[in-house]
C-alpha positions in Angstrom: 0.1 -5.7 -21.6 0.0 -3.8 -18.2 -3.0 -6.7 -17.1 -0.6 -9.3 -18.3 2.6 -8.6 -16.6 0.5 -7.7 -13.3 -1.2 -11.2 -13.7 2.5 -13.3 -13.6 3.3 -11.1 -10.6 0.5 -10.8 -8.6 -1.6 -13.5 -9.9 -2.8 -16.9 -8.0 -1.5 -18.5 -10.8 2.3 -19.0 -10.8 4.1 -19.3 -14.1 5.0 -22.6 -15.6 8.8 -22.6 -16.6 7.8 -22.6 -20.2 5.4 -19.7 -19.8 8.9 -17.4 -18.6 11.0 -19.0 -21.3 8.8 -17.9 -24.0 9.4 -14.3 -22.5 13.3 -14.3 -22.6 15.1 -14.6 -19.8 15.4 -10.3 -19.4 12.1 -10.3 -18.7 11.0 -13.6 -17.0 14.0 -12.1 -14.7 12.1 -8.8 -14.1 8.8 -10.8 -13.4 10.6 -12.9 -10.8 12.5 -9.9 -9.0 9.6 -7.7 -8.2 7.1 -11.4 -7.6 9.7 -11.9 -4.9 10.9 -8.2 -3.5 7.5 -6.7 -4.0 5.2 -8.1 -0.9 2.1 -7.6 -3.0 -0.4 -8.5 0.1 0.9 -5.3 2.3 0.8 -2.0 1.5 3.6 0.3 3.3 3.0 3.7 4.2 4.2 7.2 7.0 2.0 7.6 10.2 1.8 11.4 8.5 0.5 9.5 5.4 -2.8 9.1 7.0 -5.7 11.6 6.1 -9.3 12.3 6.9 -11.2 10.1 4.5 -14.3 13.1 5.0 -12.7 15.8 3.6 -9.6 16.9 1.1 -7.2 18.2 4.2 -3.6 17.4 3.3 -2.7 17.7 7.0 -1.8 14.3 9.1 -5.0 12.6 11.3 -2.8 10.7 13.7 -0.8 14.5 14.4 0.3 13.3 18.1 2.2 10.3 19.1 0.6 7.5 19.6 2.0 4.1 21.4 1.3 1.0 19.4 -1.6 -1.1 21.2 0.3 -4.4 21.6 4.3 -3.3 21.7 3.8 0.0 23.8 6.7 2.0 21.1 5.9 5.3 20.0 4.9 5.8 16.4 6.5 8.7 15.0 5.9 10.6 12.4 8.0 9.2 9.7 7.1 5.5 11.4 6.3 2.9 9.0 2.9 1.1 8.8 1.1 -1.1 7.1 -1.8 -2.6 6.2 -3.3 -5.8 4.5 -4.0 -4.5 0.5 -7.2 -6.7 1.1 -8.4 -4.1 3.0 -7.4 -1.1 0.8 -9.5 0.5 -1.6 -7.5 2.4 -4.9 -9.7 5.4 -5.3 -8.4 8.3 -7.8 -5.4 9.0 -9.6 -3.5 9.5 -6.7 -3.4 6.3 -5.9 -5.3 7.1 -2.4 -6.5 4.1 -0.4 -9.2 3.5 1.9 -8.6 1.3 4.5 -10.0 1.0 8.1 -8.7 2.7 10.6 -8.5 -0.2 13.1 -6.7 -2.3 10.3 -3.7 -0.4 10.3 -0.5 -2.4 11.8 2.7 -1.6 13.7 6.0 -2.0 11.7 8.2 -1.9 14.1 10.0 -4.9 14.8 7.5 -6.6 12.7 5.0 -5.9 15.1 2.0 -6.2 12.4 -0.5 -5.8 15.4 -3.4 -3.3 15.0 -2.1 0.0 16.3 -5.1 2.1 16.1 -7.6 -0.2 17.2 -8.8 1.5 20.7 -8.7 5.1 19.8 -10.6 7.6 17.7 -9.6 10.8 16.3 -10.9 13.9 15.2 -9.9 15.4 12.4 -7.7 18.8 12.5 -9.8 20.2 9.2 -13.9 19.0 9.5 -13.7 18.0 12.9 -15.3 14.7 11.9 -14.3 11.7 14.7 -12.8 8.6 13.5 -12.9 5.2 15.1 -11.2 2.0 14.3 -14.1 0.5 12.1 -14.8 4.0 10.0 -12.0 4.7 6.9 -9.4 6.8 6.8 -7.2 7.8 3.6 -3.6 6.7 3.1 -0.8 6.7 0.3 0.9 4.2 0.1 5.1 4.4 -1.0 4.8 2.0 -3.8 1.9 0.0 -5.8 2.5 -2.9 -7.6 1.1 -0.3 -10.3 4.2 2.1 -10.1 7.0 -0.8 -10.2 5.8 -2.3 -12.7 5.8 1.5 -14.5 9.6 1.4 -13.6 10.4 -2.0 -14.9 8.4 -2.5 -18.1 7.2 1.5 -18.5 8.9 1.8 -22.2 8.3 -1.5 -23.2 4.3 -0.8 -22.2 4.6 2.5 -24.1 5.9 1.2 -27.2 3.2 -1.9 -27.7 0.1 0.4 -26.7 1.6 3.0 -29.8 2.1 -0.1 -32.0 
């Protein structure tokens, strides 16, 4: 059921009128709400939210602040980023993603420029360096995955016990 509630959401193929009304109008309302609130082609995520992809270190690569490339405005450490999903890999339960380094955009003002794509960095754990085309971790604040959880979690539950 998950499958098939992700693929009206997130799928290439938009649902027909008559494929929501045979779902009742509480759910086809559901599907439409997070279809249109959810940008599922960017994934959203802190500058502290980015880890060394080498090693299991919980503490921040990007520890200093670093001016976007192309708007020249700080990026703190609660500063929102993001990154294309196409360029994210879901690895683990955690819901961890890989992405490149040098894919990761500026947020601020809807920058979406690559903000990381003339530096490297060494992380503060294995001392491993980073550049822009190598992968770093990053957890992102919400996956399609997890809203979909919140708005169809009991009814999921209930028709994989049935």
């Amino acid at each position: 059921m998950h499958e098939g509630v992700t693929g009206l959401v997130n799928g290439d193929h938009k649902p027909t009128l008559g494929d929501l009304a045979t779902l009742g109008w509480e759910t086809a309302a559901r599907i439409l709400w997070i279809r249109d609130n959810i940008p599922s082609n960017i994934l959203y995520f802190k500058r502290d939210d980015i880890k060394c992809a080498y090693c299991s270190s919980l503490v921040s690569l990007i520890n200093f602040d670093h001016k976007c490339s192309n708007c020249q405005q700080v990026v703190p450490a609660d500063g929102e980023l993001t990154v294309p999903s196409g360029a994210g890999i879901v690895s683990g339960p955690a819901a961890d993603c890989l992405v490149l380094l040098g894919e990761i955009r500026c947020n601020h003002l809807n920058c979406q420029r690559a903000t990381f794509s003339f530096i490297s960095v060494c992380c503060p754990s294995c001392s491993v360096y980073i550049c822009p085309s190598q992968k770093v971790k990053i957890r992102p604040k919400r996956l399609l995955k997890d809203i979909i959880d919140e708005m169809f979690g009991e009814e999921i539950r209930d028709y994989e016990f049935a």
